[in-house]
C-alpha positions as CSV (number, residue, x, y, z in Angstrom):
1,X,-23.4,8.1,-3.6
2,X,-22.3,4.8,-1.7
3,X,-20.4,3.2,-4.6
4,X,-17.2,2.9,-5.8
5,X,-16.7,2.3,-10.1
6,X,-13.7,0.0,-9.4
7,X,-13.4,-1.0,-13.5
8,X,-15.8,-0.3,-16.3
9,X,-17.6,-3.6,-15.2
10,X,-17.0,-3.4,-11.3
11,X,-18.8,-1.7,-8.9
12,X,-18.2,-1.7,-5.7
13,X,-21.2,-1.4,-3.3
14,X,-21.6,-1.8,0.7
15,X,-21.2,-5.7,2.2
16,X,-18.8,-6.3,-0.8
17,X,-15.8,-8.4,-0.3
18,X,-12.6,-6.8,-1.3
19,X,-8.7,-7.6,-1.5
20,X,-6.9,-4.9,-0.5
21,X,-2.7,-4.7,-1.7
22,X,0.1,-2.1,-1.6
23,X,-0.7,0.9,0.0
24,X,1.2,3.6,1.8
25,X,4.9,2.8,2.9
26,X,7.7,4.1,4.8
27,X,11.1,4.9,3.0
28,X,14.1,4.1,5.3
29,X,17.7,3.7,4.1
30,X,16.8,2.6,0.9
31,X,14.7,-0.7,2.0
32,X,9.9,0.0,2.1
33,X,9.1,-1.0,5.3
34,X,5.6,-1.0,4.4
35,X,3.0,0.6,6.6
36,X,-0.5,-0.5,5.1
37,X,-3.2,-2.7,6.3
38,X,-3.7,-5.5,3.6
39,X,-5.6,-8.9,3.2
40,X,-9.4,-9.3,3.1
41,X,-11.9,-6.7,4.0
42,X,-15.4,-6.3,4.3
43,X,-16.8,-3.0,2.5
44,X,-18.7,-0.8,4.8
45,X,-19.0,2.6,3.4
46,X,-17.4,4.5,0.5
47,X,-16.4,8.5,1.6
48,X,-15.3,11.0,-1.0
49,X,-13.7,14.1,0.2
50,X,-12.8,16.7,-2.6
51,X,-11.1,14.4,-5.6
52,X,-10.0,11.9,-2.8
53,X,-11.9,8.3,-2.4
54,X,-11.5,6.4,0.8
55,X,-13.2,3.3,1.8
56,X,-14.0,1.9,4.8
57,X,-13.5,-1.6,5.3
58,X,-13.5,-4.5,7.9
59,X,-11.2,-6.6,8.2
60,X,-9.3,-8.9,10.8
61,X,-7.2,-6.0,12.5
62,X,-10.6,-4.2,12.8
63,X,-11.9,-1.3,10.5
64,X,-9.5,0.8,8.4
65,X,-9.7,3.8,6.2
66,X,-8.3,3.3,2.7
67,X,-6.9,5.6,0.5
68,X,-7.8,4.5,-3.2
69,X,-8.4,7.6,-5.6
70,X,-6.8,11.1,-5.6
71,X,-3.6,12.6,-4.5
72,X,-2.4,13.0,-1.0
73,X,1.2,14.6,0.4
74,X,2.8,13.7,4.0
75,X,4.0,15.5,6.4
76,X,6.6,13.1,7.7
77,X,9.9,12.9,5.9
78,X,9.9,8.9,3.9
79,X,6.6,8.7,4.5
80,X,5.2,8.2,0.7
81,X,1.4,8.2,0.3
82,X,0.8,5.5,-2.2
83,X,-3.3,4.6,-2.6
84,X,-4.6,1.0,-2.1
85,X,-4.8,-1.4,-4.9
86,X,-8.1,-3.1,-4.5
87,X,-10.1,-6.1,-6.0
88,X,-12.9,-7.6,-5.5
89,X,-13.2,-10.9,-4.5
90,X,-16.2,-13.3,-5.7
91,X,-18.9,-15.3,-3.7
92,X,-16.7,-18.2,-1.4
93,X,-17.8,-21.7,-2.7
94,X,-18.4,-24.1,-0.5
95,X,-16.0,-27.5,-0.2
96,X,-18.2,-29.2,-2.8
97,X,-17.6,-26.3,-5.3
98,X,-20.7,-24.5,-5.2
99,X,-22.1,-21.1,-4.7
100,X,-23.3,-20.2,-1.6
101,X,-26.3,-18.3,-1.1
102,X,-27.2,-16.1,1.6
């Protein structure tokens, strides 16, 4: 199964484009210093281990892993484990203001 049920009417499948937000952060003297890759991505695969989701996803540092569904603890004191928020993001238009198609 290489899809993702992101909403009752989303589904996310391989080549999608998704914007990825929040995500894990580091607690340090009372200030996040946040530790996440965020921006646009390009879904490769989606991986579920146990009752954890991860997906796999290109984007302009290079491929990352993100955490989106089930629990997860940390090992390293302040570290706090929060999943990704992620939405997908519709076809570009092009300067004219129509859908491209490829």
């Amino acid at each position: 199964m290489n899809t993702y049920q992101l909403s009752p009417r989303v589904c996310l499948r391989p080549g999608d484009r998704i914007r990825v937000s929040s995500g894990p952060y580091c607690r340090l003297g009372g200030q996040r210093i946040p530790v996440a890759a965020r921006g646009l991505f390009v879904l490769v695969e989606v991986v579920h281990e146990r009752s954890r989701v991860y997906l796999l996803g290109y984007g302009a540092g290079g491929y990352s892993l993100l955490h989106v569904a089930g629990r997860r603890r940390s090992r390293v004191p302040g570290l706090v484990c929060r999943p990704y928020r992620v939405r997908r993001v519709g076809a570009q238009k092009n300067p004219r203001g129509q859908r491209e198609t490829a």
